[in-house]
N, C-alpha and C positions, 0 to 999 in steps of 0.2 A: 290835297289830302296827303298827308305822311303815313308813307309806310314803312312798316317796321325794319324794313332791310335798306333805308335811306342811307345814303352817303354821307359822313359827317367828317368834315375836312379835318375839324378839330381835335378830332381822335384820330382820323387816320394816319394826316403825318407825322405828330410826331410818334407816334409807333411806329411808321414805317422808317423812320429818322435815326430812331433808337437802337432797331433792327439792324440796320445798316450799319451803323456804326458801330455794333457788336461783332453782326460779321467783318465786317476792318479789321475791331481788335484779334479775334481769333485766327482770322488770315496772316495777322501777322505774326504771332506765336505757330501758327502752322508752319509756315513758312522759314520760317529758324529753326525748325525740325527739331532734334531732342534733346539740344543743347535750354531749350526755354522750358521744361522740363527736370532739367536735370540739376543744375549747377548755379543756378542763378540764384537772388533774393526775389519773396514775394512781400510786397506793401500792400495793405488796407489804406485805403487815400477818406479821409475825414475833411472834407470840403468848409469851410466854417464860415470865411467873415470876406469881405470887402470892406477898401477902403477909397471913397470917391475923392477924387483931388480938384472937382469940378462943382461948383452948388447946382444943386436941379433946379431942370425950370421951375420960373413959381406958380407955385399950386400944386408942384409934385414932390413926390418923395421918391428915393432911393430903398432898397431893400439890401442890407449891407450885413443881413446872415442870412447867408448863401449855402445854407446847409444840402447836403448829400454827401453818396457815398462813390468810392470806387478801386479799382487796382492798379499798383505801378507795380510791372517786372522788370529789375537788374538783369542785366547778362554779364556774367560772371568776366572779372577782369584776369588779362591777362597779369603773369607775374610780375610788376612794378612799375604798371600800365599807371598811369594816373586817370583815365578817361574812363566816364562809366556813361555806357548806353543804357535805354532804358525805351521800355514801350509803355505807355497809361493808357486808361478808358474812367468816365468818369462823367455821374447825373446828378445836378445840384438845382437849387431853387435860385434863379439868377436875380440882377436888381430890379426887375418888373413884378417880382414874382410868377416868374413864367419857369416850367422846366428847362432847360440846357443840359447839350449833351456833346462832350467830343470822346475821341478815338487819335490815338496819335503816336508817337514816339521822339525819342531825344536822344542828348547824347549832353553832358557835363563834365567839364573838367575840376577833378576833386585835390582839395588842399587841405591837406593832414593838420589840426587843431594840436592843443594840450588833451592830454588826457582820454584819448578816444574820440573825441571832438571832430567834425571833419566841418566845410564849405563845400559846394557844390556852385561851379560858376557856369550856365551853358544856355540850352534854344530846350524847345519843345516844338514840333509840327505837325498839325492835327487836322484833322476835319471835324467839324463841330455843327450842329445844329441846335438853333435857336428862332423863338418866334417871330421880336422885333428884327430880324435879321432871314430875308428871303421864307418869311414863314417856316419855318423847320428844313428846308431844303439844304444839305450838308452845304459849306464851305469850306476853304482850306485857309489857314491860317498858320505863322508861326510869331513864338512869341517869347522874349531872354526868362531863363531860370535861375532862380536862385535855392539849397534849402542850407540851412543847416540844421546839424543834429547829431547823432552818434548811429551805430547800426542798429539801433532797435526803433528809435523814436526822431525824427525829423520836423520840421518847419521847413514847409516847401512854401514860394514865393514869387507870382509871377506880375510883369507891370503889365497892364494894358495898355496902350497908348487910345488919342480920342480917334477912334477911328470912320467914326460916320455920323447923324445925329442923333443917331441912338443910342448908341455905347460912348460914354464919356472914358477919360481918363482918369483908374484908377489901380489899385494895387490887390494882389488875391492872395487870400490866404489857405495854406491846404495844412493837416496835421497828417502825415503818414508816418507810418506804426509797422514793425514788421512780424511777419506771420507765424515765422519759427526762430528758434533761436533765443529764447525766454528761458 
């Protein structure tokens, strides 16, 4: 007989997954005290597409709009610093259609465009939780960054390599957008 206060695994990790990995993110804006606050840029992260570089198995299909939302904080660079750090957090709908979640920070080396224009060349390294992957149980992971854009509006871009039988090798796409300065 089921009762109403039953244990349901399927809810509870990844809530407790999500959690965790929120408290990361905040630990780590804590943790930089009032400079992440104060001085930095804030990004809206718009999770959007994949692009698998692998055919699925057959009988299966990939899910390659990977929509969700989340945050990237800049730390404000020094004066003619070319290197931008940054922390993100971020829940999207991954290729299973399963939620995915990571928590992380980077750091990019930025090259000045025409016109406002910039390249961002660098890492991101995260912990992440995901189903097909230790059931929501966080991992750590790092992985090369690319975006470009200008400061209001970016195409952030990361590869994945195949990393085990369940995540193939393919390419992600993120739209961040920044929050002031409009």
């Amino acid at each position: 007989m089921k009762t109403p206060y039953a244990y349901n695994s399927s809810r509870f990790i990844p809530t407790i997954s999500l959690l965790a990995l929120l408290c990361l993110a905040y630990g780590l804006m804590a943790s930089l005290g009032h400079a992440a606050t104060t001085k930095g840029d804030y990004h809206l992260i718009l999770n959007g597409r994949s692009i698998h570089l692998q055919a699925p198995p057959e009988g299966a299909s990939f899910n390659e709009n990977n929509f969700g939302t989340g945050v990237q904080y800049e730390f404000e660079r020094q004066l003619g610093s070319k290197w931008v750090s940054y922390i993100t957090s971020s829940a999207f709908t991954d290729s299973f259609n399963h939620l995915s979640y990571y928590a992380g920070g980077g750091q990019t080396r930025r090259y000045q465009l025409q016109q406002g224009w910039h390249l961002d060349v660098g890492y991101v390294a995260f912990m992440m939780a995901r189903k097909d992957i230790n059931d929501y149980k966080p991992f750590p992971g790092v992985l090369p960054v690319l975006s470009i854009g200008t400061r209001k509006v970016a195409i952030n871009v990361t590869y994945i390599p195949d990393v085990n039988e369940q995540v193939d090798e393919l390419i992600f796409f993120q739209l961040k957008v920044a929050t002031q300065g409009w």
